[in-house]
N, C-alpha and C positions, 0 to 999 in steps of 0.2 A: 808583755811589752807590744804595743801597737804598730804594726809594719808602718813607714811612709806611706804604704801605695795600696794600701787598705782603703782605700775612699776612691779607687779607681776599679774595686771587688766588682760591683754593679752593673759598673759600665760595661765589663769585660764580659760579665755573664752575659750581658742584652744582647751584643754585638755574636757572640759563641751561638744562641737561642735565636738572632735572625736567621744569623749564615745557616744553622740547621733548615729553617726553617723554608728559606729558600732553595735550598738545596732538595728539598723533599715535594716542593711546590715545582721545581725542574723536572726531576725523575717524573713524576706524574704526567705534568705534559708533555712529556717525551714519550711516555706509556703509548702506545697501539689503540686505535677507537675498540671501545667494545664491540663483543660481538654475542650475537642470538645464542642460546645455551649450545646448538649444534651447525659448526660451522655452516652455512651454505654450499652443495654443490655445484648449484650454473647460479650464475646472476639473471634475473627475470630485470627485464627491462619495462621503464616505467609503459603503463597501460597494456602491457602485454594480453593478449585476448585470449593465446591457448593456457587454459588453465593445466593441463598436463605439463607445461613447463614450471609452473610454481607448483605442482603436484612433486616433483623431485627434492625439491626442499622440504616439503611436507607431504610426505607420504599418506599418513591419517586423516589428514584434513581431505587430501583427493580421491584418497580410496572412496571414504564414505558419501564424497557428493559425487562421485560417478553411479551410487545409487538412486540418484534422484531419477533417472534415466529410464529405472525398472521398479520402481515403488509404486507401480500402479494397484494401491489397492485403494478400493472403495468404503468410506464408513459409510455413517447414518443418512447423513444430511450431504455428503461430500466426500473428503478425501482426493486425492490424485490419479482414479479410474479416469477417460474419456469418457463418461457415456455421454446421452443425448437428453439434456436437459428439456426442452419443448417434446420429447415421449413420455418424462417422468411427471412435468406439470403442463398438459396441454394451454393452460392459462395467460402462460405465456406468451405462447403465439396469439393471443388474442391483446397481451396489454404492449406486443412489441411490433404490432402490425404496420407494416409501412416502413420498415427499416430492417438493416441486415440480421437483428440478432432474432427474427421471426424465422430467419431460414437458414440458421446454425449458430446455435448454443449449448457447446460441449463445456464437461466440466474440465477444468485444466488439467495438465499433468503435472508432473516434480519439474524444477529448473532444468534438467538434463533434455527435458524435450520442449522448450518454451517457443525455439525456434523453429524446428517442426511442427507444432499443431499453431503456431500462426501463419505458416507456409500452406497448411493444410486448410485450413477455416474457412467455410463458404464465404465470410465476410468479406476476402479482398477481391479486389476487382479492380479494375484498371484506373479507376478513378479514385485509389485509397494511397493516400500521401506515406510518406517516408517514417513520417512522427510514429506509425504505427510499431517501428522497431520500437523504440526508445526503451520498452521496458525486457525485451527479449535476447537480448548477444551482448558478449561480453568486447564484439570492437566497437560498443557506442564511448568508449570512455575520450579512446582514439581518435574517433571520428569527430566528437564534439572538439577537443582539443585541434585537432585538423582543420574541421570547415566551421565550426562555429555551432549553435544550435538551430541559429535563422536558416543555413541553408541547408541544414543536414534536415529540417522541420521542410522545409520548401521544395525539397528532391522527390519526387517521384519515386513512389514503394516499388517497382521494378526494378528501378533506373540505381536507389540504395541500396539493394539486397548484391549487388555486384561487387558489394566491398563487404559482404556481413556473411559469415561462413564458422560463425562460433555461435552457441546459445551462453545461457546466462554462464557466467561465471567468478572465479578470482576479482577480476577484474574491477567489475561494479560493486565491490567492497571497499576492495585493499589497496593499498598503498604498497607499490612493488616493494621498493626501498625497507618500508619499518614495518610493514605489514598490519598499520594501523588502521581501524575502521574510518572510511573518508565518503562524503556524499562525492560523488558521481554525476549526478543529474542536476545540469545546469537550472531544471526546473523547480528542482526541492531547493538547491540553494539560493533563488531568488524568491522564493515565496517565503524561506527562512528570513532573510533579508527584510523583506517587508511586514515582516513582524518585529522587527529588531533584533534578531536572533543570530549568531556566529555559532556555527555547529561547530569550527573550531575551539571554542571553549568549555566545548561539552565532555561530563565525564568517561569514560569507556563503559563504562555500563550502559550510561545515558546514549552513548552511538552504537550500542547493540541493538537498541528496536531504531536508532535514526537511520540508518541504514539500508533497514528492510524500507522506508519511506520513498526513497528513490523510486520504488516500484509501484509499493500498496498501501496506492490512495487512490482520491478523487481527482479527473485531471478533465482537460478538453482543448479542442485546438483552436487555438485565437485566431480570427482573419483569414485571410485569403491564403497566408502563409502556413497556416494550419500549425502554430506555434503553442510548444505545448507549454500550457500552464496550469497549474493548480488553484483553483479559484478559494483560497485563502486568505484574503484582503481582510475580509471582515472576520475570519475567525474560523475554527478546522470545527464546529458542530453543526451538524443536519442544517439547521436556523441560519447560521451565517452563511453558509455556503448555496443553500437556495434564495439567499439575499440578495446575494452576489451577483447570481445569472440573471435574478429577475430586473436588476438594477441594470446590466448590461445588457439587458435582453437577448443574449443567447439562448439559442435551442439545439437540441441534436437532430431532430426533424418535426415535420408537422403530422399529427395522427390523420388518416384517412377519414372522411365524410365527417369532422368534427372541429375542423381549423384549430384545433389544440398546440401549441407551440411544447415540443415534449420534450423532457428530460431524460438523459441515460445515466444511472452511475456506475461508476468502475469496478473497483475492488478496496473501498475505501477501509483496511483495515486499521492503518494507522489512528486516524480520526475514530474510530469510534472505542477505539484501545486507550487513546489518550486521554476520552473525556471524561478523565476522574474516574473510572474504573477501580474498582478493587486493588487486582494487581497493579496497572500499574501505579495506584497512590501508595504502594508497597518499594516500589522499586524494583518491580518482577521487570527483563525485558523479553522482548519476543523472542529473541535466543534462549533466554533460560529454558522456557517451555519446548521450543521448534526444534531448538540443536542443543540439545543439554550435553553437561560435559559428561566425557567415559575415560574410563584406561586401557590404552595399550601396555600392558607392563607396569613398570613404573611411569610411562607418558599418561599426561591428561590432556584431555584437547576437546574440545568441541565439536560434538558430529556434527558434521555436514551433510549429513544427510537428512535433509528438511523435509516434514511431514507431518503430519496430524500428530499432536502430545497422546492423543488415545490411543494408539499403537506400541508407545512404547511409557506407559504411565510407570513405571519404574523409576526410570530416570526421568522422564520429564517433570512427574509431578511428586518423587520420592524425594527428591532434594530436600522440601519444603514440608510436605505432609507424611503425615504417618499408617492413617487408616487408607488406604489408595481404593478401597473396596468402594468406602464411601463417597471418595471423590469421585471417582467416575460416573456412579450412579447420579452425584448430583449433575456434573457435567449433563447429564443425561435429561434429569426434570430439566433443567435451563432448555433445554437445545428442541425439549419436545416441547415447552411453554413458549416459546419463540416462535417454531413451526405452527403451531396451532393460531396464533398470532397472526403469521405472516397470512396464514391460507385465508382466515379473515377478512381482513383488509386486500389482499387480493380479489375476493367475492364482491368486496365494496366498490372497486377499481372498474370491475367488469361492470357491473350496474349501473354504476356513474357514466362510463363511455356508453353502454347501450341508449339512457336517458339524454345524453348529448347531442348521441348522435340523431335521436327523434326530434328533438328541439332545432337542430341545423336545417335538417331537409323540411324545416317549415317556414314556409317565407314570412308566417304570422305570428311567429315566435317571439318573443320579447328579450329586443336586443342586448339590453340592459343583463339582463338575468344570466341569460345564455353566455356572455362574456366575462360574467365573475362564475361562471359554472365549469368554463373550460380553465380560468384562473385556479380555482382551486384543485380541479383535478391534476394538474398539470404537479401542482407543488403535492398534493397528496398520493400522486403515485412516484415521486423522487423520493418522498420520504419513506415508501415502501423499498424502494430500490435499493436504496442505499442501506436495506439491512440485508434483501434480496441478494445483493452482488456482492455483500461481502463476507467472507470465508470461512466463520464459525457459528453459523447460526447462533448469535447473539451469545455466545461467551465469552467472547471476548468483553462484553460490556451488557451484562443482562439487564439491569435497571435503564439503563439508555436504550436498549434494543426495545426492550416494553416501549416506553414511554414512545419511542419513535413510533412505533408500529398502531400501536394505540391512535395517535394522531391522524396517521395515515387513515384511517381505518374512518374516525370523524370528519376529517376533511371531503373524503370521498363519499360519504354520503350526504353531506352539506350540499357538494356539485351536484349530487343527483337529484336531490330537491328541488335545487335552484333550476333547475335543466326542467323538472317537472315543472316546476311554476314559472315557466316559462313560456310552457304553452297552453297553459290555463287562462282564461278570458276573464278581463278583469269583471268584478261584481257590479252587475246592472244597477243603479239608485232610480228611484223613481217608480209611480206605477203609471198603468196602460188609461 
């Protein structure tokens, strides 16, 4: 027999199946925020510069990059030794004449000294602006957040370094608070910007090599203010980026007896890592290789302690490969086909300015000639640079380092032509 109140079953269950429901939706937000697997001992405060204070919360993470400090070993082509770059390739001094880096160019050391061998560098001198921190101490996070970029860029490197008493650190990564990877450099975020690009939407893998970008790239100081910018507009390849300067007509200085308007580049790792390389059209990021992951125990974590994959091809390159015999060795052809490359197109470079520079001191020279002679050179020795100055002798991007060098290599002997036929007397018509 049918209850009355049999048709009122349903209602009763919905009402029973919200209240639960609610009630379990309460509990929850009433729950405590989560927290990191191991509680925090101090709170690090946002932009905090001594990394020894987030080193108490993460132990491993600080142990390991307080070795960047004493990693001073030397590989092939590089590594993190000091030596004396212009004693290793006298060539140097000849294609960087007329400016600082002809009369100190050491090779750098681990992050733990970045602030010391820029404090040490013949390069500063009283006339060298503030912007030169930017990529060195972990109080720029601070400082831009503080005074801005324009005036922290417009301060005087004396007059800055009175507030800068930490090298690289925590800081220029991490996010106190979630300890997420974050750009840093008001410079990589405006150039991101002007790509269309929000690094906030990017994956953590993907801000595992955006990261290192803060630092290792191509950069130069705009204007009077010496504001640092990444000359990115047109695009992060060799081609766009000498577009760029040529188009705004920046120079870093002018070559001696040659009126050459000349190019410096930095450490443009990023860019030549990005441009469709192997790994990264794999997904590899600069962490995988630089700081692969280890265990302490049951802990996995990321060393921090940044250095050449060659030193430690176990974990750097064991993740991924199997034969590590062979990977190194091939590491090896790339990095000695590159060298061989570069010393090339260096020999080309030299000859070019010596043909220039006979074309100049000739008042009978052909103006014409001479001015697309010091053109090309000017773009043919950037393009050597920029595989020159940056940090893995072309493996990071072997088919691009070719190709760049290669170029380099034809362009610089175009100038020297053009520089030779410039002082050649045009052909007599006619006879006597």
């Amino acid at each position: 027999m049918t209850s009355k109140y049999a048709k009122y079953i349903p209602t009763a269950i919905i009402i029973i199946l919200a209240a639960a429901l609610a009630a379990v939706l309460l509990f929850m937000y009433n729950q405590p925020a989560p927290q990191r697997g191991i509680a925090p001992l101090v709170e690090v405060a946002a932009n905090e510069p001594d990394s020894s204070v987030w080193a108490q919360n993460f132990p491993n993470q600080g142990t390991t990059f307080e070795q960047t400090a004493a990693n001073n070993v030397r590989t092939t082509y590089g590594g993190s030794d000091n030596f004396d770059k212009l004693a290793v390739d006298p060539n140097l001094t000849i294609l960087f004449a007329g400016m600082p880096f002809s009369k100190g160019y050491t090779e750098d050391r681990g992050h733990g000294n970045a602030l010391t061998d820029i404090l040490e560098t013949a390069r500063v001198n009283e006339k060298t602006p503030g912007t030169c921190y930017s990529c060195k101490s972990a109080n720029n996070p601070g400082l831009w957040t503080e005074m801005g970029m324009t005036a922290y860029d417009a301060t005087p490197f004396a007059d800055l370094g009175q507030h800068i008493d930490q090298t690289i650190g925590c800081a220029n990564c991490h996010d106190a608070e979630t300890m997420a990877l974050v750009v840093t450099n008001p410079a990589l975020e405006e150039a991101l910007e002007a790509q269309g690009k929000d690094w906030r939407t990017f994956t953590r893998q993907e801000m595992r090599t955006v990261v290192c970008a803060n630092c290792h790239v191509e950069y130069y100081f705009q204007g009077d203010g010496k504001y640092l910018t990444f000359p990115w507009e047109q695009g992060t390849q060799i081609q766009n980026i000498v577009a760029y300067y040529n188009e705004v007509g920046f120079k870093d200085w002018e070559y001696p007896e040659t009126g050459i308007a000349m190019l410096k580049a930095q450490h443009p790792e990023y860019e030549l890592f990005s441009a469709g390389s192997t790994h990264y059209a794999a997904g590899v990021s600069c962490a995988d290789c630089h700081m692969p992951y280890t265990r302490d125990g049951a802990a996995k974590f990321s060393d921090h302690n940044v250095r050449s994959p060659l030193l430690q091809p176990e974990k750097a390159c064991g993740a991924c490969h199997t034969d590590l015999t062979y990977v190194v060795e091939r590491v090896r052809t790339i990095q000695d086909q590159t060298n061989k490359a570069m010393l090339s197109a260096e020999a080309a470079l030299v000859d070019s300015l010596t043909a220039i520079k006979a074309a100049a001191a000739d008042p009978n020279a052909n103006a014409t000639l001479l001015d697309e002679a010091r053109a090309m050179h000017r773009d043919a020795q950037m393009y050597w640079d920029f595989i020159a100055a940056e940090n893995s002798m072309g493996f990071h991007n072997p088919e691009e380092a070719l190709r760049i060098l290669g170029e380099a290599t034809d362009m610089a002997r175009q100038a020297q032509l053009k520089a030779i036929q410039a002082l050649t007397p045009p052909a007599q018509s006619g006879s006597n």
